[in-house]
N, C-alpha and C positions, 0 to 999 in steps of 0.2 A: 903589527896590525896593518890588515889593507886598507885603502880608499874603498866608499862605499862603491861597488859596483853592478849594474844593472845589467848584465850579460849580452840581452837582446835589446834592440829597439823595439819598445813595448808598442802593439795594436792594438790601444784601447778600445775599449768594445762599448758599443751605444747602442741604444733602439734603432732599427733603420728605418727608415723614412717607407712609408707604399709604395713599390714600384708597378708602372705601367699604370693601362690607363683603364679604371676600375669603374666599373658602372658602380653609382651610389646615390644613395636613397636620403633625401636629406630630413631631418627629425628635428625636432626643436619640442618647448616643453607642453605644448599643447598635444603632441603625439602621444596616443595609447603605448604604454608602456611593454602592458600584456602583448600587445602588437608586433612591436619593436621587438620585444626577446625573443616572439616564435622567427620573426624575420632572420634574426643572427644564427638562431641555430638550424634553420634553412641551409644558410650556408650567402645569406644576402652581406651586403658590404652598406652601413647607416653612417653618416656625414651628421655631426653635431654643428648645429650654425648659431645658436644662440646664447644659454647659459652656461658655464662650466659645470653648476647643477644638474641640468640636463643628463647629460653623461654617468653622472654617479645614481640617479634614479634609474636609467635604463640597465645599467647595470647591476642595480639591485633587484629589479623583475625579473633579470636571467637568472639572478642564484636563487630566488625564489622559486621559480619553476624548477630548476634542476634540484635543489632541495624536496621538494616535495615527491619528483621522480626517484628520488636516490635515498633509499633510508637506510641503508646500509651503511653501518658508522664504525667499521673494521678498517684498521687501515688500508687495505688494498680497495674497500671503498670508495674512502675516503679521497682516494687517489684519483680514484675514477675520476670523481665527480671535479676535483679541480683539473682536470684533464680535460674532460667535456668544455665546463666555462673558458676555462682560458680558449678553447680553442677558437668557439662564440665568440669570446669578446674583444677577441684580435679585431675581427670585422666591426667594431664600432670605433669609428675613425673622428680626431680633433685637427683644427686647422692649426699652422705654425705659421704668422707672418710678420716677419724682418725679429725672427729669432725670439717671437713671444706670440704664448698661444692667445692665441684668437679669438677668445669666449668670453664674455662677461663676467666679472665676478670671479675671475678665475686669478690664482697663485700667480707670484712670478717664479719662475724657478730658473733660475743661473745657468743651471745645468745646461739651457738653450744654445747659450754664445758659447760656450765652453765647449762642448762635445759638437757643434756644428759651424767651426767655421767657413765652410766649404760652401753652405747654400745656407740660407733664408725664410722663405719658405715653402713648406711640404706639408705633409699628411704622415700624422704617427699613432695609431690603436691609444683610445683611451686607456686603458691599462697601463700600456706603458708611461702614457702620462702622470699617471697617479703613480707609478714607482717613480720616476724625475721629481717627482712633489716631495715626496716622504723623504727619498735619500737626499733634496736639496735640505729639507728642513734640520734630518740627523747633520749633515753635512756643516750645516748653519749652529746648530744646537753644539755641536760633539757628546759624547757620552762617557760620562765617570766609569769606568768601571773598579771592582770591590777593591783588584790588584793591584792598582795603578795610583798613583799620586798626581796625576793628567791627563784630562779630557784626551780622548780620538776621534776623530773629525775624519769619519770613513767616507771617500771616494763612494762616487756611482759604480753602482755595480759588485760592490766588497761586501762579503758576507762578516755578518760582526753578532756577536751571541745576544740572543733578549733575554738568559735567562743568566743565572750566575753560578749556580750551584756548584756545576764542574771546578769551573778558576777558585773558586773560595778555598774547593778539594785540593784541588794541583798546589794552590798558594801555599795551604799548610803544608802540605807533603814539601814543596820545597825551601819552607823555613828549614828545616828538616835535615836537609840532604847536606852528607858531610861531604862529600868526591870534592874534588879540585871542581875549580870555576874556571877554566880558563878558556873554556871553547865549548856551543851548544847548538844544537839542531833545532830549528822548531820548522816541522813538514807542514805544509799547506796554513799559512801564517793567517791569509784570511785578513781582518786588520790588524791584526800586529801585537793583540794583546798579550801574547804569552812571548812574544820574542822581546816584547817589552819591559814583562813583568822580570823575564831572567838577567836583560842589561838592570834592572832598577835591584837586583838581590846580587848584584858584584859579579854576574860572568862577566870577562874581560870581550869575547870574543861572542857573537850571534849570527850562524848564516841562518839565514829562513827564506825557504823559497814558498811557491804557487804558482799552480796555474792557471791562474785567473790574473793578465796583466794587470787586472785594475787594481787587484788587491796588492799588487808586487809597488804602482803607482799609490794607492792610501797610504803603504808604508812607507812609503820613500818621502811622503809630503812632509808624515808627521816626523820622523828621523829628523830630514835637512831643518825644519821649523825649530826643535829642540837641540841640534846639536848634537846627533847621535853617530853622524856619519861614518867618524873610524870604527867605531865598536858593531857597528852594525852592517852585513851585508847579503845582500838582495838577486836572488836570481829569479826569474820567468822559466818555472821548470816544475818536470813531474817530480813529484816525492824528492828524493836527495840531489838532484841535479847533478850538476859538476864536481860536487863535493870532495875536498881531497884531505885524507887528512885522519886523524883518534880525535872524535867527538869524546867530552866527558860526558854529554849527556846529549837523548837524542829525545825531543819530545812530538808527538805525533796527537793530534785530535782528529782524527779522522770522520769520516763519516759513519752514521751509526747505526743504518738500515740497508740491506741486501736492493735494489732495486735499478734501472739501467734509470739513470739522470740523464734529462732533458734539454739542461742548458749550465751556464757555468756557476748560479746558485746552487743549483739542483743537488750537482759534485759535492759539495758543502753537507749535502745532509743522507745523501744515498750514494755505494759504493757497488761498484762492479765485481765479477768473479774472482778477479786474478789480483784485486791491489794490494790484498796486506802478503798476499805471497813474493809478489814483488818489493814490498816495501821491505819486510823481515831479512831476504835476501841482501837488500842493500845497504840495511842497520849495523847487519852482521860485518857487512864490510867497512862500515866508518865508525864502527864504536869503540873505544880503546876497551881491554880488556878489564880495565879497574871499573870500566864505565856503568851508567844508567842507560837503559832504556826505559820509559814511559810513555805511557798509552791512556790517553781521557777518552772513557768509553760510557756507556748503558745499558741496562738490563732489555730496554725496550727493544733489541735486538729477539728475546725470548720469550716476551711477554705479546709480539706481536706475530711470533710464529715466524720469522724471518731468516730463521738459517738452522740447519738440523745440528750444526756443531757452531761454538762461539767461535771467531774467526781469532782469538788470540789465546783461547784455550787450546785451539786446533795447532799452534805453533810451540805449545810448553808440551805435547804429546811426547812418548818415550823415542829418543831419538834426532829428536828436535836441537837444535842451536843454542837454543836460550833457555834459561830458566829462570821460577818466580822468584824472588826476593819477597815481594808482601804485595796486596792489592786492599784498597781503600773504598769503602762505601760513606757515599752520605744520601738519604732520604733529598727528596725535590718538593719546591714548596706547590700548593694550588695553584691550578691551572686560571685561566680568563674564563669565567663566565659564560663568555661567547663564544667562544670553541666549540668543536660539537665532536671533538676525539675524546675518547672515552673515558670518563675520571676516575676509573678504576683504576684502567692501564696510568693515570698519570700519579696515584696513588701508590703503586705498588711501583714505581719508577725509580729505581736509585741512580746515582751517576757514581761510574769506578775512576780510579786512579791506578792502573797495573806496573807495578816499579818490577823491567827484568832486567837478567844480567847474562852475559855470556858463559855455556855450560862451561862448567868447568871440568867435564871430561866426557 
């Protein structure tokens, strides 16, 4: 077995700071709200100076405006309209001074001194703010999940699943699984749970890459914390990376909607033209012949009109490399309340398990 290794020196990735010198409009909470959100989607730049309240009330007059503009609740809607906001409400700007924001009433979030030790203080989009808050609290908190026998304690910026149904699926499939243990794939690891869950069910060996440094950095916290170092190892890389070698198994959760991603959560949940044609191609070439491939996927790919052939139906076609062994459905439980995507489509939502194998002729 090798030392855990990190291939690259990671560029972890933070909010940046506003550069240049930005004409801004400073608000506080006596200002019109209604005000304030046509100002942002003007395309005006607002300076919060007094509550950390503040901030999250202006913020909710811009999605209520855009909510009322947007009744379109199809996902490509849906899109829209966090497209529009977010763009808004970059230009609603919090102060940062000597590495803690500046507002009253306001969180401390770590994340400050941590991701900035370079300067002090600056100017960071409330938005981003509130994501620093939430990941310092998960970060703070860690989270059980169903697979796992240990909290993970996901890094800023590391996509990690709210829901569970998929893991629960993959878990029993991989009580399951009779192949040799001694070497496994897990593509775009994310935080770590499934490269996790295969070191806690007896693989000897787990490379899992991503590319999203910071996720490659959550995993490697929670590795060195528990002692997983030899058994586990780490690259900063597209799909298979460097990889050398007969994976016994090669496991992929991929993104699970057609759509060009915007940033490096985004990747996490919407996939480009070319990726699983690329990824197939390079399964093919690290999976040992005895091996598994598997694939955590959803229906919501067809339920939301997103692609005219399923993109791993389109890979078992006559001719094709690989074929099925078995595919695993399980039902998703209700959605939030406050959601406003459609409870039908999350009704009719199953999540698959796709177990294939290399054609055998």
């Amino acid at each position: 077995m090798t030392e855990m290794n990190i291939k690259t020196l990671l560029p972890i990735r933070r909010p940046e700071p506003v550069q240049g010198d930005l004409e801004v409009t400073a608000v506080k909470k006596v200002t019109d709200p209604q005000w304030a959100a046509q100002e942002l989607l003007a395309g005006e730049y607002l300076l919060v100076l007094d509550f950390f309240s503040t901030g999250l009330t202006l913020l909710s007059a811009l999605k209520q405006i855009l909510q009322q503009k947007h009744q379109d609740t199809s996902f490509q809607g849906e899109r829209a309209l966090r497209s529009t906001f977010q763009a808004a409400s970059q230009r609603l700007l919090a102060p940062i001074e000597n590495n803690t924001l500046a507002l009253r009433k306001a969180p401390q979030i770590g994340w400050l001194q941590e991701l900035y030790p370079d300067r002090a203080d600056f100017l960071l989009p409330f938005p981003q703010v509130q994501g620093l808050n939430s990941s310092w609290q998960w970060f703070q908190k860690g989270i059980l999940f169903p697979v796992l026998s240990k909290p993970v304690h996901p890094f800023y910026g590391t996509y990690f699943p709210t829901r569970f149904e998929h893991l629960e699926l993959f878990g029993d499939w991989l009580e399951t699984f009779q192949g040799k243990r001694e070497s496994a794939l897990d593509i775009g690891t994310g935080c770590g749970v499934l490269a996790l869950h295969m070191l806690e069910q007896g693989f000897k060996q787990v490379f899992a890459t991503d590319i999203n440094p910071n996720a490659v950095e959550s995993v490697r916290r929670h590795a060195e914390s528990h002692g997983l170092e030899p058994a586990l190892e780490l690259e900063h890389a597209d799909l298979l990376g460097s990889f050398e070698g007969q994976a016994d198994l090669i496991v992929f959760n991929p993104p699970w909607l057609p759509a060009i991603p915007h940033s490096d959560l985004d990747k996490a949940m919407y996939f480009e033209p070319d990726l699983f044609e690329r990824f197939f191609a390079q399964a093919y070439e690290a999976l040992a012949f005895d091996g598994r491939l598997v694939l955590i996927f959803s229906t919501l790919i067809t339920q939301t009109g997103g692609g005219k052939l399923h993109p791993i139906e389109a890979a078992l076609q006559p001719g094709g490399v690989f074929e099925l062994v078995a595919k695993h459905e399980r039902g998703v439980r209700a959605g939030s309340r406050k959601t406003r995507r459609s409870k039908q489509t999350r009704k009719n939502e199953k999540v698959e398990v796709w177990e294939l194998m290399k054609r055998s002729s």
